[in-house]
C-alpha atoms as a printed R data frame, in Angstrom:
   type eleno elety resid chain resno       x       y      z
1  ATOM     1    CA   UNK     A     1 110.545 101.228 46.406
2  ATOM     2    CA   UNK     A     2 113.554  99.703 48.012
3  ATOM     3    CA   UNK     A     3 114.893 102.548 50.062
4  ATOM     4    CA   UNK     A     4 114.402 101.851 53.472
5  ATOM     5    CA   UNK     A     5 113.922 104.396 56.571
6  ATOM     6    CA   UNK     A     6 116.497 104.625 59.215
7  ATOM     7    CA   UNK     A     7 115.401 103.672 62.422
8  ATOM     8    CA   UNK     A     8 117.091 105.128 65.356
9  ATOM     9    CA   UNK     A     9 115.787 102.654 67.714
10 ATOM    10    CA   UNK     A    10 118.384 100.085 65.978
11 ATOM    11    CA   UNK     A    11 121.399 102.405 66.611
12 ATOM    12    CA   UNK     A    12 123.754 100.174 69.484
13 ATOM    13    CA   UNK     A    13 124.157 103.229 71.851
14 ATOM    14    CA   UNK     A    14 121.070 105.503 70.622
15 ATOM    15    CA   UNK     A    15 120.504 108.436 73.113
16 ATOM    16    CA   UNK     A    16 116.587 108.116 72.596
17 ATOM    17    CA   UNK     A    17 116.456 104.966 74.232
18 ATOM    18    CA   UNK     A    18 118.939 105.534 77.082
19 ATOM    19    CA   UNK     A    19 117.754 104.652 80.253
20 ATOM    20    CA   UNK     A    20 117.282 107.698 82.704
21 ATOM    21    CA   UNK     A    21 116.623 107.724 86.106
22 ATOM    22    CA   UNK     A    22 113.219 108.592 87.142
23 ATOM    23    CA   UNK     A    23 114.157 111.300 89.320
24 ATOM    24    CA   UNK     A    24 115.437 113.644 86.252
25 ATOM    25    CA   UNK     A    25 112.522 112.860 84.691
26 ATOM    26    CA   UNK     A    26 110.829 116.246 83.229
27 ATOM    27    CA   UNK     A    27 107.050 114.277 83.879
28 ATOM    28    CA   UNK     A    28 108.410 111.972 86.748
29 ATOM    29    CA   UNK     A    29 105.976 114.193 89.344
30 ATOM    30    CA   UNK     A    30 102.943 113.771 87.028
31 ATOM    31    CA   UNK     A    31 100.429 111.195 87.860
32 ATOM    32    CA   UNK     A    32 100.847 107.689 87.458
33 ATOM    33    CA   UNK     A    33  99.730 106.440 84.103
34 ATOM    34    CA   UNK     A    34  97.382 104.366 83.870
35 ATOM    35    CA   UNK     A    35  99.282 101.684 82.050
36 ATOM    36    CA   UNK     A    36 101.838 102.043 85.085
37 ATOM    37    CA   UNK     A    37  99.476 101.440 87.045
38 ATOM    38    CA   UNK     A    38  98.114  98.332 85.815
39 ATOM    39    CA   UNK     A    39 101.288  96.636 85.330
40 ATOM    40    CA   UNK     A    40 102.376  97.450 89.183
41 ATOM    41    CA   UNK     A    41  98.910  95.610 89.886
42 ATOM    42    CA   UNK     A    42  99.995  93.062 87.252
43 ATOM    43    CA   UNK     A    43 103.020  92.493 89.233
44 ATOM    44    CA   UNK     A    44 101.879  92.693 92.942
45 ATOM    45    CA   UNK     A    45  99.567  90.269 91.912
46 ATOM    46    CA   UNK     A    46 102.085  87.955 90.987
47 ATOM    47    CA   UNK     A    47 104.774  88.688 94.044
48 ATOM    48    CA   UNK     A    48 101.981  88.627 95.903
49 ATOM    49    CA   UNK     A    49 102.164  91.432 98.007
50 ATOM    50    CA   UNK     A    50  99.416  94.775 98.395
51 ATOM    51    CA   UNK     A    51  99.309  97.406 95.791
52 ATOM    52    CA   UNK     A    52 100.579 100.599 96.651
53 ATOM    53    CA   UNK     A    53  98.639 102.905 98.347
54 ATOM    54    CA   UNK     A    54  98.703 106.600 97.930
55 ATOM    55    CA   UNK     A    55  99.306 109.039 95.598
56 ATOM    56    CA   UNK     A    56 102.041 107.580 93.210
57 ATOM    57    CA   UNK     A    57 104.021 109.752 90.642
58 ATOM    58    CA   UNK     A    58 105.224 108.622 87.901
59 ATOM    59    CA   UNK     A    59 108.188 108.480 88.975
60 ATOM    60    CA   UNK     A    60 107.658 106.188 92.200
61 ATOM    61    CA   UNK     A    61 105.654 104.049 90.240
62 ATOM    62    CA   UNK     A    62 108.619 103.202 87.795
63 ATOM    63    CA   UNK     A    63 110.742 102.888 90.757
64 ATOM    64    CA   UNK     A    64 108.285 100.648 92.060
65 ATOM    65    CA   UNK     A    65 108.161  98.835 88.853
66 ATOM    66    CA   UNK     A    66 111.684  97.909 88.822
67 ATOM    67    CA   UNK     A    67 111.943  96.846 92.085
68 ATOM    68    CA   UNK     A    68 108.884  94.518 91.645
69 ATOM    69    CA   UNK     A    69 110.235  93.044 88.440
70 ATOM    70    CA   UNK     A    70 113.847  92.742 89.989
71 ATOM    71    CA   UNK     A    71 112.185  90.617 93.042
72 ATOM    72    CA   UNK     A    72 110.319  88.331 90.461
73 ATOM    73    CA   UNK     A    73 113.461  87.985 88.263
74 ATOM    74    CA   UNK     A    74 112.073  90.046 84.977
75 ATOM    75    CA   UNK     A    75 114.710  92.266 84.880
């Protein structure tokens, strides 16, 4: 079979992989996941600052994320 599946991931301006802000997110006041939450440790670690305390949504946390991996240049 030669035919190949069309992957929209590939497309240059796909609206699947746009990047929205957290704060229209339709989950962004869930939880924190826990994969969110082990990269932010991932990262603190690194920057070396404290974890976040509190309650963090998923939302914050992705804000959080960014922020931490703009201040260690992984953006």
């Amino acid at each position: 079979m030669t035919d190949h599946l069309h992957n929209p991931k590939l497309n240059e301006h796909s609206a699947s992989n746009a990047e929205k802000d957290p704060a229209n997110w339709v989950s962004g006041n869930e939880p924190i996941t826990g994969a969110q939450a082990s990269y932010l440790a991932t990262l603190c670690e690194e920057a070396g600052v404290e974890l976040p305390t509190g309650d963090l949504t998923k939302a914050d946390a992705s804000r959080q994320i960014d922020e931490m991996k703009a201040e260690l240049g992984r953006e």
